[in-house]
Structure formats: structure tokens, C-alpha cells
Backbone as a ProteinNet text record, in pm:
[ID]
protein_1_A
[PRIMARY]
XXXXXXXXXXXXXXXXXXXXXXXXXXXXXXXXXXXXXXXXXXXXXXX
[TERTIARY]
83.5	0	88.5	124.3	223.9	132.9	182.7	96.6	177	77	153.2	109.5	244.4	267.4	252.5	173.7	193.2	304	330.4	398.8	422.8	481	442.9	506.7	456.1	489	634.1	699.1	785.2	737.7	612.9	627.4	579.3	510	496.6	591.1	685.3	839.8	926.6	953.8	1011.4	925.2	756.3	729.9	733.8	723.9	806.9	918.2	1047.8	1188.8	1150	1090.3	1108.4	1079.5	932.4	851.6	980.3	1048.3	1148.9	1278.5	1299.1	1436	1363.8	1238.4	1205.3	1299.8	1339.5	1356.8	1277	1351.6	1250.9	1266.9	1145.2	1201.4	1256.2	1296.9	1364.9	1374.7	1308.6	1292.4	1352.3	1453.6	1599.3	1533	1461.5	1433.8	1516.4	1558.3	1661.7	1590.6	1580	1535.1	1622.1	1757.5	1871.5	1973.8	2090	2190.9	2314.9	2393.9	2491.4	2470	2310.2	2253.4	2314.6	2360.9	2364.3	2295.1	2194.9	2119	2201.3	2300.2	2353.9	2409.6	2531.5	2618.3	2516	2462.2	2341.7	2301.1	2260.1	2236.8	2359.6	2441.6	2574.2	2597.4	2596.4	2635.7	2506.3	2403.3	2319.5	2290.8	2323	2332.8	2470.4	2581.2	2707.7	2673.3	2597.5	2548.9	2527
-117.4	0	124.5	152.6	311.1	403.2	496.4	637.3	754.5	763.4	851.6	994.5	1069.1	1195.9	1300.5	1429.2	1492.1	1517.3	1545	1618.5	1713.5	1823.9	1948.1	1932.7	1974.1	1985.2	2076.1	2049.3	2127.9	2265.3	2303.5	2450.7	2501.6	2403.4	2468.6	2508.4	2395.9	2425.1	2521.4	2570	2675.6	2826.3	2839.6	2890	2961.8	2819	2854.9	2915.8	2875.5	2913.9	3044.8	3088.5	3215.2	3325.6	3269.6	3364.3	3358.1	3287.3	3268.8	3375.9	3376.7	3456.6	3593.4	3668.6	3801.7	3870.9	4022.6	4091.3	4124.7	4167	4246.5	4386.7	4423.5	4540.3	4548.7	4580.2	4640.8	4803.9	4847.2	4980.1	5009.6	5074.3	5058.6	5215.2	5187.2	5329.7	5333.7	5439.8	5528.9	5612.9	5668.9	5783.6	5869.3	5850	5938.5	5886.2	5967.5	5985.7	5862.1	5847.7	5746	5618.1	5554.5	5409.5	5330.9	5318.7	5283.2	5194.1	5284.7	5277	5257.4	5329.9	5335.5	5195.6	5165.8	5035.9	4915.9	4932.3	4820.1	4801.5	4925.8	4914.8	4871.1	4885.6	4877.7	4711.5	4680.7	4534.4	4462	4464.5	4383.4	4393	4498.8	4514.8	4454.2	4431.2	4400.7	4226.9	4189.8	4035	3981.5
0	0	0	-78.4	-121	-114.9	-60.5	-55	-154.2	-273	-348.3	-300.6	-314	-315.4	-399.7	-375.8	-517.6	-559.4	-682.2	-711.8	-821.5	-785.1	-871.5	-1069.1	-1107	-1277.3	-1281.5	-1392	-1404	-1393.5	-1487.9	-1502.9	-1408.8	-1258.6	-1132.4	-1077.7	-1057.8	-1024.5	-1058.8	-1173.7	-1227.8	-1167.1	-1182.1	-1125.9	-971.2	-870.6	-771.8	-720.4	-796.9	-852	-854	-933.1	-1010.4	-895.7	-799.2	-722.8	-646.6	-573.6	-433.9	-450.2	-613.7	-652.7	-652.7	-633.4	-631.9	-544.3	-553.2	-434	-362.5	-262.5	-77	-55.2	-48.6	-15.4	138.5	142.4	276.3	330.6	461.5	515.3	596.4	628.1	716.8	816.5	970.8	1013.6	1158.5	1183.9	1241.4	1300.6	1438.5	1498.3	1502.7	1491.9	1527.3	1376.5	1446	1295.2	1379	1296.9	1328.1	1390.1	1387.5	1442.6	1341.1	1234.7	1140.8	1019.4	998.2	865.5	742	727.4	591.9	576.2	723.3	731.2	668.2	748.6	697.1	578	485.3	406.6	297.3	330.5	182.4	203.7	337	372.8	280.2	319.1	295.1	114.3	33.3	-84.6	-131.3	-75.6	-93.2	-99.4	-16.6	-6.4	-161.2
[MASK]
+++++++++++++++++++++++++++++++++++++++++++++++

């Protein structure tokens, strides 16, 4: 008695792929100056 599993189609798969590789936005907020907003920001774009 095997229990089959779905499984997705290629062009679901690629679909998936595709949605996962989107970018994020990202909102970097600071009440004050020198918390480092910017650091953050160059690092995480440098990634």
C-alpha cells in the first residue's frame, strides 16, 4: 500500500523558482543619525 505523493509539474516548479528569486524590499528606520542605517544598508546590498 504506497501512498503517493503529489507532485508538482515542471512549469509549477520553475514557477516557484522564479517567485522565491524576487527581491525584498527592505525599510531601514533610524530615529537618530549614526545608528547605522547606511552600514546596513551597503552590507546587505554588498550580499
Amino acid at each position: 500500500m504506497a501512498v503517493e505523493q503529489a507532485r508538482p509539474s515542471p512549469e509549477q516548479f520553475l514557477t516557484l523558482i522564479r517567485r522565491q528569486e524576487r527581491g525584498r524590499l527592505k525599510v531601514y528606520l533610524g530615529s537618530a543619525a549614526g545608528v547605522g542605517k547606511t552600514y546596513a544598508m551597503l552590507r546587505e546590498g554588498h550580499r
